[in-house]
Structures are given as structure tokens and as C-alpha cells.
N, C-alpha and C positions, 0 to 999 in steps of 0.2 A: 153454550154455557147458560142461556135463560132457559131451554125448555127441559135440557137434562143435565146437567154439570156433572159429568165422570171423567172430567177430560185430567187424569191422573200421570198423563207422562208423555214423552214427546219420541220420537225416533229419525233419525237420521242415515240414512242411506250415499255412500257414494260408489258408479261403478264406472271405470273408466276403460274401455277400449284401447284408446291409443295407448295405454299404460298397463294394461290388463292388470288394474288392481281393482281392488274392494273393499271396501271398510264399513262397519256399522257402528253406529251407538245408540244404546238404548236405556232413558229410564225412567222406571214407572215405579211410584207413588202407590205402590197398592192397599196398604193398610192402615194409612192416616188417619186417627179418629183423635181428635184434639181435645174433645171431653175426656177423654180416658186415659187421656197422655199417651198413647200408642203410636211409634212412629214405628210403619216398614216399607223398607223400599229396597229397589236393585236397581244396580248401574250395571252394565254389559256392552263390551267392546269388540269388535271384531277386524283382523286385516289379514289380506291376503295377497299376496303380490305371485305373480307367473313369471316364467321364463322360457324361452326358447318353444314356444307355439305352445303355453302349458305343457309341456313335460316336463317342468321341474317347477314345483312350487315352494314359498316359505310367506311364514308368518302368525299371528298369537292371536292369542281372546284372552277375555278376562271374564269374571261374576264377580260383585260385592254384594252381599243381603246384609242389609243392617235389620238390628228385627230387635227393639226395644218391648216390650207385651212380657213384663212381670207375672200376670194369673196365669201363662204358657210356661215360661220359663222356671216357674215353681214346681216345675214335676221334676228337675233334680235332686226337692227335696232339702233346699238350703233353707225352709222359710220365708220367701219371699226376697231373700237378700241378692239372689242375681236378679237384674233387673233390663241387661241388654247383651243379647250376643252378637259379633263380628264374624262373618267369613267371606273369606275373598280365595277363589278357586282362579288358577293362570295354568293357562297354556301355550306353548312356543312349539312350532313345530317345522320340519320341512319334508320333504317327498318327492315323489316322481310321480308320473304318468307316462306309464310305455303304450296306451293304448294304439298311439298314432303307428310305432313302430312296430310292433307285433298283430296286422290286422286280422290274422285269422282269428286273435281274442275279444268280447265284446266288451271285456276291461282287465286291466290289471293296472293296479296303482299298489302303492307303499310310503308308507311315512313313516316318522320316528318322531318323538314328542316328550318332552319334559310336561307332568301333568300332576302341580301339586297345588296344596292349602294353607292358607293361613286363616286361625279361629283363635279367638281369644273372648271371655266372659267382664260383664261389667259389674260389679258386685257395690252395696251400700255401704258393706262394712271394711272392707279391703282397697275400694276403688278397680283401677283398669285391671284386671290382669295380662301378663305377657303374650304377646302373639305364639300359638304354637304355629310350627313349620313341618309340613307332612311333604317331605318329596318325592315325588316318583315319577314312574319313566311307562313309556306305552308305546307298541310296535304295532303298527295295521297292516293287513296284508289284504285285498281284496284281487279276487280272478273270477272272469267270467266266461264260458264257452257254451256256444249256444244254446244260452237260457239258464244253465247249470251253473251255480258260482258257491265260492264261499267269502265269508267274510271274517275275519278274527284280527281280535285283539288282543293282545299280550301287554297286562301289567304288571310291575313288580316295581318295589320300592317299600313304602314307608305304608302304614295302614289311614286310609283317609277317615273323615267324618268321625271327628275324636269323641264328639257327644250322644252319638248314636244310640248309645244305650239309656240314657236321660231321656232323649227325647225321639227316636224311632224315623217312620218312614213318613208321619206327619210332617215332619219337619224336616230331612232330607230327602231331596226328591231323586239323586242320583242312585245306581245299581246299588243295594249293600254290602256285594259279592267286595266292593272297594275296602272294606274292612278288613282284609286281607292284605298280606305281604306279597304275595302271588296272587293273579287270579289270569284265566283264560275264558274269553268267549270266542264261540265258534258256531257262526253258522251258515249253516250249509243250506239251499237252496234251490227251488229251478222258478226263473221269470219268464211268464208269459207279457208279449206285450203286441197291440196293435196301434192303429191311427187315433184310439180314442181310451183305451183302459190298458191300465198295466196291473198284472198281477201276480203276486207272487207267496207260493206257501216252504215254509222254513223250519227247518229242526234245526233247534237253537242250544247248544251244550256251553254248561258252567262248570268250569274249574276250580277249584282253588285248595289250599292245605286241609280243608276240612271233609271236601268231599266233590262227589259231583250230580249234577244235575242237568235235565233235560227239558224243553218245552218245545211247541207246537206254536207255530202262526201264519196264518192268513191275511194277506195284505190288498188290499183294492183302491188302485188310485183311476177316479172317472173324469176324464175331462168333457165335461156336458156340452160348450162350446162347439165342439169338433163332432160330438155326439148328434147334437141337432144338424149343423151341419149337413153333418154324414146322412140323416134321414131326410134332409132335402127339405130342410128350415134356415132360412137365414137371419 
């Protein structure tokens, strides 16, 4: 705190063996400027509980971003009269894991997930407004066979990130394909991986009521550790 003071947020970590659970909390302080009166910050929570050697999991997260920044929030265009937005994003979920049972696969898992929001606007002239409620539901399917996998998503429900058109992809950072009532990702895939680099390139397809779409990606994860290692550094 004397030589550089960032120190904006704290995190907490638990991971338990004997219990095979996990839980996280996190929050950071990111945009505090107190001459400006600007408060933004996010709290984030995590848990996950296993059963039966991990092959059947359950458990939630949360997000809140409180995000007070008036000269932002005036690109809705009210004047300056909104002055703080709320959104709080949850998820509940549970699943399997067959991987132990089906070894000839190098994964197969499944979940099912309740995945909705709550946003609501603080305004000068009206005060709080009412939380809206966007619910919806998401089904994951991932399979893998040597090296070759896909991975999709299946949402339907309610259309998320209500203010999206106000304020865009600065301001939410999740897919926009979520502004949909439907939407599908699917991507399909082949992972290489050895003692020290995993890599993997992917065609990635978007669904939804409006249309569809495709991308390309390249992924390279180096673990440098095992890499020196490996060339007879220790």
C-alpha cells in the first residue's frame, strides 16, 4: 500500500478434497474515483459440490456490477437523469460426468442450468426503478474422441442484457447472441496436446432466430515450467 496502492479487492478461494467441494468469492473495487463520485465494483461467487468420484456434480455462481458513472450512462439519452445501473447475473446448475465410465472417450459431460438476470436503472427524477427478471435455461453437451470433440450450448428463455442497445458491447461483456430467445453455439474441434502445450483449433457456429454465423480459432496453452524442464533446466 506505500509503494503502489491498487490493492482494489480481495479473493477468497476454498478447495476441499475430503468434501470435494469448491467455492470462490470475489470483489473488486474497480472503478472508485471519489472526486467524480464514480462507484464500480463486482462481487462474484462460486460453488461446486461432486458426487460419486465426480460424476455427478451440482452447484451456482453469481455476478453483481453496480456501476454508478452518470457521463456513461447518459448515452441512453435521458439527460443525465440515470445516474446508476444494477445487474446481478445467477446461475444454478447440475450435471454429470461419464468420462470415468465410458473410457474409450477423452470426455463427455452434461449439464443443465437455470441462467438468468436481474437489471434495473437508478434515475434523479423517478428514483430506483423495478428490477427486471430475464430467465432462462442452458443445456451443455461436451464429447471428446481422440482429439476430435464438440462442445454446444443450447440457450432458450427470456432475451438477456436488456440495455444493450443504450449501451453495447462496452458495457456488456457477455456473447450478444444472448439477446435472443434462442440461440446455439457449437463448436466443433480437434485438441492436440502433449507433456508441455495444449492446442487446439476450432470452428465455432452461431445460431439464433436471426441468422447464423461462423468463426475460426486457434488456442495455445504453454506450460513453460514442464517446458524447461523438458529441455533439461531445472
Amino acid at each position: 500500500m506505500f509503494y503502489n496502492p491498487v490493492n482494489n479487492g480481495v479473493m477468497f478461494q476454498y478447495d476441499s478434497k475430503n468434501l470435494d467441494l469448491q467455492a470462490e468469492f470475489i470483489f473488486d473495487w474497480y472503478g472508485g474515483n471519489i472526486q467524480k463520485r464514480d462507484d464500480e465494483f463486482l462481487t462474484q461467487g462460486y460453488l461446486r459440490k461432486n458426487f460419486f468420484d465426480k460424476k455427478f456434480f451440482l452447484g451456482g455462481s453469481f455476478l453483481l456490477y453496480h456501476f454508478k458513472n452518470s457521463n456513461f450512462l447518459n448515452l441512453d439519452g435521458n439527460n443525465f437523469d440515470t445516474y446508476l445501473l444494477d445487474r446481478f447475473y445467477y446461475q444454478v446448475f447440475i450435471g454429470t460426468d461419464l468420462t470415468q465410465l465410458i473410457p474409450s472417450l477423452d470426455k463427455i459431460k452434461i449439464s443443465f442450468s437455470n441462467l438468468s438476470s436481474m437489471e434495473r436503472k437508478r434515475r434523479l427524477s423517478t428514483g430506483t426503478d423495478p428490477f427486471s427478471n430475464q430467465i432462462g435455461w442452458q443445456l451443455d453437451t461436451q464429447l471428446q474422441y481422440k482429439g476430435f470433440g464438440i462442445d454446444n450450448s443450447l440457450y432458450f428463455g427470456d432475451r438477456q442484457f436488456k440495455y444493450f442497445r443504450e449501451y453495447g458491447e462496452n458495457f456488456y461483456a457477455g456473447l450478444p447472441f444472448y439477446q435472443s430467445r434462442f440461440y446455439d453455439r457449437a463448436e466443433l474441434y480437434y485438441e492436440y496436446k502433449n507433456h508441455y502445450l495444449v492446442g487446439r483449433f476450432s470452428f465455432i457456429l452461431h445460431f439464433n432466430h436471426e441468422g447464423f454465423y461462423h468463426q475460426q480459432m486457434l488456442t495455445l496453452s504453454l506450460d513453460t515450467h514442464k517446458l524447461l524442464n523438458t529441455l533439461g533446466y531445472k
